[in-house]
PQR file of N, CA, C, O and H, with PARSE charges and radii, in Angstrom:
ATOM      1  N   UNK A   1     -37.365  21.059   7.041 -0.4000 1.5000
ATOM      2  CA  UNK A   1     -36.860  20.359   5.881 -0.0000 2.0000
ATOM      3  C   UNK A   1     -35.339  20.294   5.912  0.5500 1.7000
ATOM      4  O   UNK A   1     -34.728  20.856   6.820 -0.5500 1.4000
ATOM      5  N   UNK A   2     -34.639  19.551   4.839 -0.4000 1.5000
ATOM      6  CA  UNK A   2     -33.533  19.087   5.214 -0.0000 2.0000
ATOM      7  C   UNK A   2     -32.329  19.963   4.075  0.5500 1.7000
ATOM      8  O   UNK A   2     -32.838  20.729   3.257 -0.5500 1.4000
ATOM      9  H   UNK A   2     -35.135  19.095   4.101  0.4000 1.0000
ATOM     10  N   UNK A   3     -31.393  19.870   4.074 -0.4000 1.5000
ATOM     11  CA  UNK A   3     -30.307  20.733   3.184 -0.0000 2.0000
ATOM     12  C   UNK A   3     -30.648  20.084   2.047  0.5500 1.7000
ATOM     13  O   UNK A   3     -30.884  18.878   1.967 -0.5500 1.4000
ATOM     14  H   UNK A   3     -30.979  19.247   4.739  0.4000 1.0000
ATOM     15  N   UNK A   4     -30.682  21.040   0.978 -0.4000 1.5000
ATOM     16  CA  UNK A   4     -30.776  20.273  -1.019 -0.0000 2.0000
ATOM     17  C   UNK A   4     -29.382  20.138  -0.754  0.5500 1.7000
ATOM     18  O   UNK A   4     -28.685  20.801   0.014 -0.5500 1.4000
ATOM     19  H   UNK A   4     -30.490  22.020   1.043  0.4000 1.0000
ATOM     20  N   UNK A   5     -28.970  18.866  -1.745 -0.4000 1.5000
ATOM     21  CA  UNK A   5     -27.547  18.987  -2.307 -0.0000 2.0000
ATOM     22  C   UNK A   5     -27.808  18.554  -3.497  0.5500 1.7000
ATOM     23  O   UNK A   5     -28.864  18.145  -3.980 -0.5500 1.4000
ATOM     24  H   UNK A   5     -29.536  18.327  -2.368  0.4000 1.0000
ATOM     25  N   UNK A   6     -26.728  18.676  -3.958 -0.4000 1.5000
ATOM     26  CA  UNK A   6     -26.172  18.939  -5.371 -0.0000 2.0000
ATOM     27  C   UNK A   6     -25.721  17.282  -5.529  0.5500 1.7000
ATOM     28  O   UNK A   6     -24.618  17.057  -5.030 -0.5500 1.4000
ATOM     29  H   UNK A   6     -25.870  19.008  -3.566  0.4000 1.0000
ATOM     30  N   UNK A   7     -26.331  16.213  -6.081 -0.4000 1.5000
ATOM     31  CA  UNK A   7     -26.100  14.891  -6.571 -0.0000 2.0000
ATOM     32  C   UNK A   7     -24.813  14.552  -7.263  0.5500 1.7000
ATOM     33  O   UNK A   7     -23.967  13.670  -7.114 -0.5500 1.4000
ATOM     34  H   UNK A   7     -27.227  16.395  -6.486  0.4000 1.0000
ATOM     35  N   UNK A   8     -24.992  15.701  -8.179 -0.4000 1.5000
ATOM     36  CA  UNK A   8     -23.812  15.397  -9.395 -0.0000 2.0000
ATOM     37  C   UNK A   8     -22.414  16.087  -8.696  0.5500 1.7000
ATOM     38  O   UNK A   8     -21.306  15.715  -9.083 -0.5500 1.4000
ATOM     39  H   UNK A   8     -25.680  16.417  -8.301  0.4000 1.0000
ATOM     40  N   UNK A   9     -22.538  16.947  -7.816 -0.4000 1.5000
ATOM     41  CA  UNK A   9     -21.153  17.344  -6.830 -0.0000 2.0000
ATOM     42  C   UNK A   9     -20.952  16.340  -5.940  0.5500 1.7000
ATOM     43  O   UNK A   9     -19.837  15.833  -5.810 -0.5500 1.4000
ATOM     44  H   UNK A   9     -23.439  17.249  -7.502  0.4000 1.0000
ATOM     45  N   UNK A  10     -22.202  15.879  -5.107 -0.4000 1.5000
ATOM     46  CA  UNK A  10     -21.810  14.322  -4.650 -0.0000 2.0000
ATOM     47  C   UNK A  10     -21.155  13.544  -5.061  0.5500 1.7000
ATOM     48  O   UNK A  10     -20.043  13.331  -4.578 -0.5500 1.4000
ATOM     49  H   UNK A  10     -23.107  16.291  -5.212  0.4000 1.0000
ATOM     50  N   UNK A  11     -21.541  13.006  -5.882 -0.4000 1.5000
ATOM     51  CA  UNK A  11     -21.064  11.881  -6.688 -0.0000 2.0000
ATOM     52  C   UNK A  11     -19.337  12.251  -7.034  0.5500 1.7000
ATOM     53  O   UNK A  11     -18.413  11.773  -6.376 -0.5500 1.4000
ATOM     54  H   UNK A  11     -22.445  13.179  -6.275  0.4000 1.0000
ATOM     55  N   UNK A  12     -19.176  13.123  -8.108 -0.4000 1.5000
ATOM     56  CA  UNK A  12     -18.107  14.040  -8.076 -0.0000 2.0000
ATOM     57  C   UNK A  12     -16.779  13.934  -6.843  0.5500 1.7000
ATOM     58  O   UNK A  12     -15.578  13.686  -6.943 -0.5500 1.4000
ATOM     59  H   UNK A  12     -19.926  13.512  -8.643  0.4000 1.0000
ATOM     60  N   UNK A  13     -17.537  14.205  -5.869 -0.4000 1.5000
ATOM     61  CA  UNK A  13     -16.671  14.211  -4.293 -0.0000 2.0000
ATOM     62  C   UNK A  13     -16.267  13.147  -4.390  0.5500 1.7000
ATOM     63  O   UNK A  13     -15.119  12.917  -4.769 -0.5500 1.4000
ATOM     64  H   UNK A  13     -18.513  14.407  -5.788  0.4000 1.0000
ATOM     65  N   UNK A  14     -17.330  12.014  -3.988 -0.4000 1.5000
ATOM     66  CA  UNK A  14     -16.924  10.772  -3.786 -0.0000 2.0000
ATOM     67  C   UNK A  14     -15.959  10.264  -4.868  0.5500 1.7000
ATOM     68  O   UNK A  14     -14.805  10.162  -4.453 -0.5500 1.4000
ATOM     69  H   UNK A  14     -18.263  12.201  -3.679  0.4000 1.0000
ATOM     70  N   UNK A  15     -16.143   9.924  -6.138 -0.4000 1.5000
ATOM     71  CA  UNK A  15     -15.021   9.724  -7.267 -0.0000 2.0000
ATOM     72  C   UNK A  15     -13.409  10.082  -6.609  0.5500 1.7000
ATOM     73  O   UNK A  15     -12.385   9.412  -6.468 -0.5500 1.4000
ATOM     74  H   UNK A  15     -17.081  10.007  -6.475  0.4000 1.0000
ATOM     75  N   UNK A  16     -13.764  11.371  -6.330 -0.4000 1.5000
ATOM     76  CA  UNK A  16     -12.357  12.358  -6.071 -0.0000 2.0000
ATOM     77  C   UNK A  16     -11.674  11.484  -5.110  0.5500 1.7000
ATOM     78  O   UNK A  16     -10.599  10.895  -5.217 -0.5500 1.4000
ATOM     79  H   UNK A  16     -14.595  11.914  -6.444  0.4000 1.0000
ATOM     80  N   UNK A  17     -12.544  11.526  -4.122 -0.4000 1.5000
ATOM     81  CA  UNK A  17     -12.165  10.892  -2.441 -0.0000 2.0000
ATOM     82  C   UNK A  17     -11.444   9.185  -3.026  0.5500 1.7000
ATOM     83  O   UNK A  17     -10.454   8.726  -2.456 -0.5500 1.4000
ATOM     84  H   UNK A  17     -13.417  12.005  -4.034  0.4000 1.0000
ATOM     85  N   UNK A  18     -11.894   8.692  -3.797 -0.4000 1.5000
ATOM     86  CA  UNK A  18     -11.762   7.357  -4.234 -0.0000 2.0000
ATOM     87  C   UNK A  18     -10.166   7.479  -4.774  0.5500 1.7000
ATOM     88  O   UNK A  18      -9.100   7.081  -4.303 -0.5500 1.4000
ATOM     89  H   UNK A  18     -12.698   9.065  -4.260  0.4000 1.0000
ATOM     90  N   UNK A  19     -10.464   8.095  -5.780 -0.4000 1.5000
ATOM     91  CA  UNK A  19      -9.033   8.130  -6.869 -0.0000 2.0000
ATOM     92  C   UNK A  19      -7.747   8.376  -6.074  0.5500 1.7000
ATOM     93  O   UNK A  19      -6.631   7.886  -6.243 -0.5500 1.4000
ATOM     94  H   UNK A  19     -11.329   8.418  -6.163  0.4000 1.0000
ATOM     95  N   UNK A  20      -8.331   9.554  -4.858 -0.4000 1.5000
ATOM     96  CA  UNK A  20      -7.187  10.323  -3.833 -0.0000 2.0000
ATOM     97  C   UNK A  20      -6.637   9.152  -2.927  0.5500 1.7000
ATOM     98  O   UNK A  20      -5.444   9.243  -2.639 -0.5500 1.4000
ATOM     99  H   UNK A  20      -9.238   9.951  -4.721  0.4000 1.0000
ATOM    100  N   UNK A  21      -7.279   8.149  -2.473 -0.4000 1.5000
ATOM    101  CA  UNK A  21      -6.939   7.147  -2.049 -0.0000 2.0000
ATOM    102  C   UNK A  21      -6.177   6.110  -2.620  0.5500 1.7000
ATOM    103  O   UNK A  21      -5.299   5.465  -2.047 -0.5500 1.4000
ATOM    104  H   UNK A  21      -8.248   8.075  -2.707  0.4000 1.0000
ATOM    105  N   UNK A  22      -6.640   5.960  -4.016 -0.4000 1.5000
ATOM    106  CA  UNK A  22      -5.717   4.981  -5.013 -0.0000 2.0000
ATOM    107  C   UNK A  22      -4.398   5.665  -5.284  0.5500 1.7000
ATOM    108  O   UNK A  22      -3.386   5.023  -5.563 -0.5500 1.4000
ATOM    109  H   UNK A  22      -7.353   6.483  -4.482  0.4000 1.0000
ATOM    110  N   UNK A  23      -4.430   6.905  -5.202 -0.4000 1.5000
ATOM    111  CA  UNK A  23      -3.157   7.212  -5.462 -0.0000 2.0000
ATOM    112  C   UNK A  23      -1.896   7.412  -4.330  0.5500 1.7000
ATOM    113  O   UNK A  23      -0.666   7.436  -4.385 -0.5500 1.4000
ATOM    114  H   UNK A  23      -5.253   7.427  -4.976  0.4000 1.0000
ATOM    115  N   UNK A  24      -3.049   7.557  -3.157 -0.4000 1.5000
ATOM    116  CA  UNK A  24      -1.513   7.474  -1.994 -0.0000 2.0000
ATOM    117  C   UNK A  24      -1.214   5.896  -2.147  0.5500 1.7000
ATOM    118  O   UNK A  24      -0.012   5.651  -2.250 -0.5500 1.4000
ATOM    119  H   UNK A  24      -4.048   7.538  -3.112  0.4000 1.0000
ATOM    120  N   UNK A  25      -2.463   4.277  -2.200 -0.4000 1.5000
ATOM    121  CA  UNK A  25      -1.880   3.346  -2.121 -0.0000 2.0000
ATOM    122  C   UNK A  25      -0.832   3.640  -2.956  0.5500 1.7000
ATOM    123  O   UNK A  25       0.240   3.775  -2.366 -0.5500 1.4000
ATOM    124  H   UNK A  25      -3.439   4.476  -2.117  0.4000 1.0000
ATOM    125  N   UNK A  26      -0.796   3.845  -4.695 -0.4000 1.5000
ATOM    126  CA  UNK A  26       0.183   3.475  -5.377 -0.0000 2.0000
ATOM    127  C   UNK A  26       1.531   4.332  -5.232  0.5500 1.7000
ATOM    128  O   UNK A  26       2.495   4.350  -5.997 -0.5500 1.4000
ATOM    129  H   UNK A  26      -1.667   3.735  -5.175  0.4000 1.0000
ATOM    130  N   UNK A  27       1.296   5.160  -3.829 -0.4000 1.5000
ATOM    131  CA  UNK A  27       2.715   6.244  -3.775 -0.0000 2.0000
ATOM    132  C   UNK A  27       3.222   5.242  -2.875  0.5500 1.7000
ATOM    133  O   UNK A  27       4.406   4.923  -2.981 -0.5500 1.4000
ATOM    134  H   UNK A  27       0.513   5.146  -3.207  0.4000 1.0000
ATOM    135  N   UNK A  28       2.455   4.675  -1.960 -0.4000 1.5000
ATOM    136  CA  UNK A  28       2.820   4.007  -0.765 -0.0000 2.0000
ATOM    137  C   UNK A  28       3.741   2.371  -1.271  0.5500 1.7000
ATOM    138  O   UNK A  28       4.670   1.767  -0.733 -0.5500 1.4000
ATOM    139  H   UNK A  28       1.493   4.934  -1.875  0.4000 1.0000
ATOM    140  N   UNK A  29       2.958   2.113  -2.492 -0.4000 1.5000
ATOM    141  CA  UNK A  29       3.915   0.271  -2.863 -0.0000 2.0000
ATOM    142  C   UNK A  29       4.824   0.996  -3.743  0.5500 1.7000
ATOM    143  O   UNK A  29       6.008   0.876  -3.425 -0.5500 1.4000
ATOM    144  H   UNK A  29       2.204   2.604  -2.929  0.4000 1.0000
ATOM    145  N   UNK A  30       4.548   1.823  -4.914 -0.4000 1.5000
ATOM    146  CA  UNK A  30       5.985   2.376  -6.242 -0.0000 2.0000
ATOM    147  C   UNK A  30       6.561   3.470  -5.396  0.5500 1.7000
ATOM    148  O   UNK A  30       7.767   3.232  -5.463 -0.5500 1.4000
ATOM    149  H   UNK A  30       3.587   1.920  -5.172  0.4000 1.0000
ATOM    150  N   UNK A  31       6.421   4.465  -4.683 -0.4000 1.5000
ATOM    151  CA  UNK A  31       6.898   5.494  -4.551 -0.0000 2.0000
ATOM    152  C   UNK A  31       7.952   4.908  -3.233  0.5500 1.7000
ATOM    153  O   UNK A  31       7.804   5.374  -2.103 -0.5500 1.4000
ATOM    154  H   UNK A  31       5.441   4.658  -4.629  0.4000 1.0000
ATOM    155  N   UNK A  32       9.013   3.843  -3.521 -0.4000 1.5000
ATOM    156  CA  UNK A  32      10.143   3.603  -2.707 -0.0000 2.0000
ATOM    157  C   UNK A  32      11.562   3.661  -3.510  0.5500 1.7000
ATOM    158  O   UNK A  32      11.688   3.294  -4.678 -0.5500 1.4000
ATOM    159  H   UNK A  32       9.133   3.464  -4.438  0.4000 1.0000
ATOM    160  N   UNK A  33      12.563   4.159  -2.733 -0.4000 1.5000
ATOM    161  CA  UNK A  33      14.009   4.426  -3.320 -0.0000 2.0000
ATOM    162  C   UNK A  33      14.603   3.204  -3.382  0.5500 1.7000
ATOM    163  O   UNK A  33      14.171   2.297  -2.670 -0.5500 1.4000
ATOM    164  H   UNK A  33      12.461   4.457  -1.784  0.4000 1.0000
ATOM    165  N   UNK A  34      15.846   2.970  -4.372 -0.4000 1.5000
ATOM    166  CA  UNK A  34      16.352   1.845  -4.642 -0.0000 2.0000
ATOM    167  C   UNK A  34      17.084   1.263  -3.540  0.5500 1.7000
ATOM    168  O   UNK A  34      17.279   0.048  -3.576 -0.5500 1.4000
ATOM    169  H   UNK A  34      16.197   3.707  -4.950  0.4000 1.0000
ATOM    170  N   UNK A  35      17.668   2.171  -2.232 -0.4000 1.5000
ATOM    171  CA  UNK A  35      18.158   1.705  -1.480 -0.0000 2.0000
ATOM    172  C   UNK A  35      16.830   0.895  -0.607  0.5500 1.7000
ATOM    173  O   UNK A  35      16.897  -0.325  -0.459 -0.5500 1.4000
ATOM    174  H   UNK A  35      17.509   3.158  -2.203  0.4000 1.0000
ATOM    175  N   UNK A  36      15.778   1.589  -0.120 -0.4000 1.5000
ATOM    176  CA  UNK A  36      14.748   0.945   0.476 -0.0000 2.0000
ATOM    177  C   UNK A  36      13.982  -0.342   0.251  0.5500 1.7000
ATOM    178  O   UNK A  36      13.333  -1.086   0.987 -0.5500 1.4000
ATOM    179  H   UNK A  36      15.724   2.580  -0.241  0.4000 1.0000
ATOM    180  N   UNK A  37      14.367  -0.330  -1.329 -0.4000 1.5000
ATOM    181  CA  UNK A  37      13.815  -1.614  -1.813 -0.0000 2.0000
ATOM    182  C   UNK A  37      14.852  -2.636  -1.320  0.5500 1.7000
ATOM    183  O   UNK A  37      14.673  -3.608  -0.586 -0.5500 1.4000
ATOM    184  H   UNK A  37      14.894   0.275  -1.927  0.4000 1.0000
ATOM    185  N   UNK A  38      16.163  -2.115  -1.991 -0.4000 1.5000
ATOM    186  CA  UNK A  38      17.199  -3.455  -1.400 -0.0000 2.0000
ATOM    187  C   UNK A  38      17.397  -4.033  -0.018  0.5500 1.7000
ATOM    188  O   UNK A  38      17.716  -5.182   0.290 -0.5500 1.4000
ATOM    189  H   UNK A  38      16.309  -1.325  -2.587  0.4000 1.0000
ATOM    190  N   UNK A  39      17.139  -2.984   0.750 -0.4000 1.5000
ATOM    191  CA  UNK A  39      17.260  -3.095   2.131 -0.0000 2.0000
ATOM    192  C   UNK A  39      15.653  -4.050   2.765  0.5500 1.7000
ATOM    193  O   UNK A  39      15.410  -4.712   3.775 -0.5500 1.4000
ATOM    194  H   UNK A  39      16.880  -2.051   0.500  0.4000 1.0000
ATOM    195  N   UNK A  40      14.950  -3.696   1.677 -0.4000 1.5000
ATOM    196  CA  UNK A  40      13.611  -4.665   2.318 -0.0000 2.0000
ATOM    197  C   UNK A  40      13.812  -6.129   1.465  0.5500 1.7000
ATOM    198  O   UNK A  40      13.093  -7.107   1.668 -0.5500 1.4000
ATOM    199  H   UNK A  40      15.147  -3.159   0.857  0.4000 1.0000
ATOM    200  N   UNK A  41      14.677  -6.105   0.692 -0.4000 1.5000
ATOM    201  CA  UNK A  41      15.125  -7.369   0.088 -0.0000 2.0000
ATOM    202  C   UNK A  41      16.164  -8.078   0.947  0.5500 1.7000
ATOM    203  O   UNK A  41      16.120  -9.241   1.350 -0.5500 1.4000
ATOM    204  H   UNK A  41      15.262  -5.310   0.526  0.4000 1.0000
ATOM    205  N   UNK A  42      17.064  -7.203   1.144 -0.4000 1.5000
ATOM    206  CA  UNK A  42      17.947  -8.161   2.095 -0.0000 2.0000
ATOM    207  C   UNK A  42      17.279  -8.428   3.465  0.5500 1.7000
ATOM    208  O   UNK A  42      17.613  -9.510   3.948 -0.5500 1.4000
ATOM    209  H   UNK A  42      17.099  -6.258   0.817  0.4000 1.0000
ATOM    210  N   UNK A  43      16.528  -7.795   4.105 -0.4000 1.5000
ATOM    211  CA  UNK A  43      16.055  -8.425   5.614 -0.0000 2.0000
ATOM    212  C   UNK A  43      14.984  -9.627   4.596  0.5500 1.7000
ATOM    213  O   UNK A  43      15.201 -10.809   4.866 -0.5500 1.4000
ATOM    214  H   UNK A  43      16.256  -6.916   3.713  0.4000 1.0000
ATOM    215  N   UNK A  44      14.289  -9.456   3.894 -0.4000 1.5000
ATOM    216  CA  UNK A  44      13.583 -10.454   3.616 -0.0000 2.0000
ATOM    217  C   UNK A  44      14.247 -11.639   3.186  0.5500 1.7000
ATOM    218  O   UNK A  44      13.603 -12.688   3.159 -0.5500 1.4000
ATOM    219  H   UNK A  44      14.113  -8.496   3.675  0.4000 1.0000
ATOM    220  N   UNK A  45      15.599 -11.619   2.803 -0.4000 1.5000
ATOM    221  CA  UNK A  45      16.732 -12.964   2.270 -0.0000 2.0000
ATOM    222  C   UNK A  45      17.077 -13.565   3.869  0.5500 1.7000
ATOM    223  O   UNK A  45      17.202 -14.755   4.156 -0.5500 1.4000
ATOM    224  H   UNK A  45      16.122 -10.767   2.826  0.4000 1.0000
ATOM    225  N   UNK A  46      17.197 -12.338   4.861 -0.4000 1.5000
ATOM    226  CA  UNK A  46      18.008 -13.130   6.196 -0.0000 2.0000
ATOM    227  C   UNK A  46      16.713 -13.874   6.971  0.5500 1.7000
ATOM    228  O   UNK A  46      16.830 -14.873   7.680 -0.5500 1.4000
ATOM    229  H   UNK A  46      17.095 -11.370   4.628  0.4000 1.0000
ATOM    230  N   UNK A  47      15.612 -13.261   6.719 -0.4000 1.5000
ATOM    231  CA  UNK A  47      14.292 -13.915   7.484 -0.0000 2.0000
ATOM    232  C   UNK A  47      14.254 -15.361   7.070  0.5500 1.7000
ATOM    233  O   UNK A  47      14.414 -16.338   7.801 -0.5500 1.4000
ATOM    234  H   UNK A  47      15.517 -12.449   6.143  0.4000 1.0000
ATOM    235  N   UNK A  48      13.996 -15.334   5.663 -0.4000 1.5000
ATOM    236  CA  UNK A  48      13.976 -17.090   4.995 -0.0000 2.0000
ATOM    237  C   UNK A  48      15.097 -17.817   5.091  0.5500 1.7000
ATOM    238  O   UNK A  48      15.000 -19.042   5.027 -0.5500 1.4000
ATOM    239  H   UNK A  48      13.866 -14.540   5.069  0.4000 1.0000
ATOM    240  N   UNK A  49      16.455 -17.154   5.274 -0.4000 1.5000
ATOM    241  CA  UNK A  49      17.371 -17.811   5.809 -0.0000 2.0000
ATOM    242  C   UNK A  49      17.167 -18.453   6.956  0.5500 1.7000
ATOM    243  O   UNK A  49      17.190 -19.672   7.128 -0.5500 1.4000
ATOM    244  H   UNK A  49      16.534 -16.159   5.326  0.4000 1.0000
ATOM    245  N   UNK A  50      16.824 -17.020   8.293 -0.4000 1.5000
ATOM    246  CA  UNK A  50      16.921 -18.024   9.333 -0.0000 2.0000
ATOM    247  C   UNK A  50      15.676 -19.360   9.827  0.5500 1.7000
ATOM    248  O   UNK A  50      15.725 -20.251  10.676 -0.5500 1.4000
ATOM    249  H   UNK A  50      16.805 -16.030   8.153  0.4000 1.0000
ATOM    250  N   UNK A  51      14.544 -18.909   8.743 -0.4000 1.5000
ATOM    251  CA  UNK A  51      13.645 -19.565   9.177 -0.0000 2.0000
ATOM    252  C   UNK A  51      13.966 -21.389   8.972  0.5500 1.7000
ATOM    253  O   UNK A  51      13.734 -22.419   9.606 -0.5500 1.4000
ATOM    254  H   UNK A  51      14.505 -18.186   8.054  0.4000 1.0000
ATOM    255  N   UNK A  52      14.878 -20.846   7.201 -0.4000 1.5000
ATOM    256  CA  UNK A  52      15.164 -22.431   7.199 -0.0000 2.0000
ATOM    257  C   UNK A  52      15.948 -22.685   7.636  0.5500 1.7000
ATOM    258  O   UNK A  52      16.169 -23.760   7.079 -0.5500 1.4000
ATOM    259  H   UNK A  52      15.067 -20.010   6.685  0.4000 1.0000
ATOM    260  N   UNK A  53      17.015 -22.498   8.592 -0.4000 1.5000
ATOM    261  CA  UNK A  53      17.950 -22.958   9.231 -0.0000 2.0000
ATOM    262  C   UNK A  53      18.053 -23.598  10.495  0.5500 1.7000
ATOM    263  O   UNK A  53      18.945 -24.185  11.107 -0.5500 1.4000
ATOM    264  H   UNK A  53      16.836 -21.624   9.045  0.4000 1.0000
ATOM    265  N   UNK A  54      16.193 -23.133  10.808 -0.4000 1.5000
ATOM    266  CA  UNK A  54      16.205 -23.694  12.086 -0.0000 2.0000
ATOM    267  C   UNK A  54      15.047 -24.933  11.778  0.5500 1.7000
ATOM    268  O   UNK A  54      14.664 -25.714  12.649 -0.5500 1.4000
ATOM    269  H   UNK A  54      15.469 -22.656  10.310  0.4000 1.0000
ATOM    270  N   UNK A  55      14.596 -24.942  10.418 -0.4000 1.5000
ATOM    271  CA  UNK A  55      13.889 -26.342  10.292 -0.0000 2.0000
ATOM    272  C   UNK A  55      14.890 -27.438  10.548  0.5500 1.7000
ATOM    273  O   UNK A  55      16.099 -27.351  10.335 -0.5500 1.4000
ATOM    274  H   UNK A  55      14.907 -24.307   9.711  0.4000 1.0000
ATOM    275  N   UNK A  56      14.078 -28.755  11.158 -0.4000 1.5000
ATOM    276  CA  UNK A  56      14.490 -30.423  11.583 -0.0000 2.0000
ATOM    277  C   UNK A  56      14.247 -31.143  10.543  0.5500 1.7000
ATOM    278  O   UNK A  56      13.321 -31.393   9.770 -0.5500 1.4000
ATOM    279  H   UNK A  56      13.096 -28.826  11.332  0.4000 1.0000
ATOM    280  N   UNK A  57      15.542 -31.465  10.767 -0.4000 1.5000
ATOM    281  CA  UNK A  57      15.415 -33.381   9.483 -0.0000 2.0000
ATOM    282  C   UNK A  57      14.450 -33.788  10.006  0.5500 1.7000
ATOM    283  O   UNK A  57      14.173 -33.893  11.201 -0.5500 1.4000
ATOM    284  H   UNK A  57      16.293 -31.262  11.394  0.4000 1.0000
ATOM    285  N   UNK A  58      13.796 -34.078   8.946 -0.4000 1.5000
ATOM    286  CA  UNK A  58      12.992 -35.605   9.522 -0.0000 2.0000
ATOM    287  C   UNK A  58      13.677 -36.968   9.166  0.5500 1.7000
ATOM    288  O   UNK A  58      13.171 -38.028   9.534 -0.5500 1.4000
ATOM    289  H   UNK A  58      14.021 -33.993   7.975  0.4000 1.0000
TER
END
């Protein structure tokens, strides 16, 4: 026969395992310093810069 477990500790786990995950995403997008943000703002200003700079008249 096979191991009893405990359903309601299952369940329990899993919840946990879930939430523990939502919370590194939200450390991973809010949990950045003001310099890191600006600095991912300015490469993102020079990218769309250069992208349009190298578009052709039509």
């Amino acid at each position: 026969m096979g191991d009893v477990i405990n359903l309601n500790r299952f369940r329990k786990g899993r919840d946990k395992a879930a939430k523990a995950q939502d919370a590194d995403a939200n450390r991973r997008k809010f949990g950045r310093t003001k310099a890191e943000k600006a600095a991912e703002d300015g490469e993102e200003a020079r990218r769309k810069a250069l992208l349009d700079g190298a578009k052709r008249e039509e």
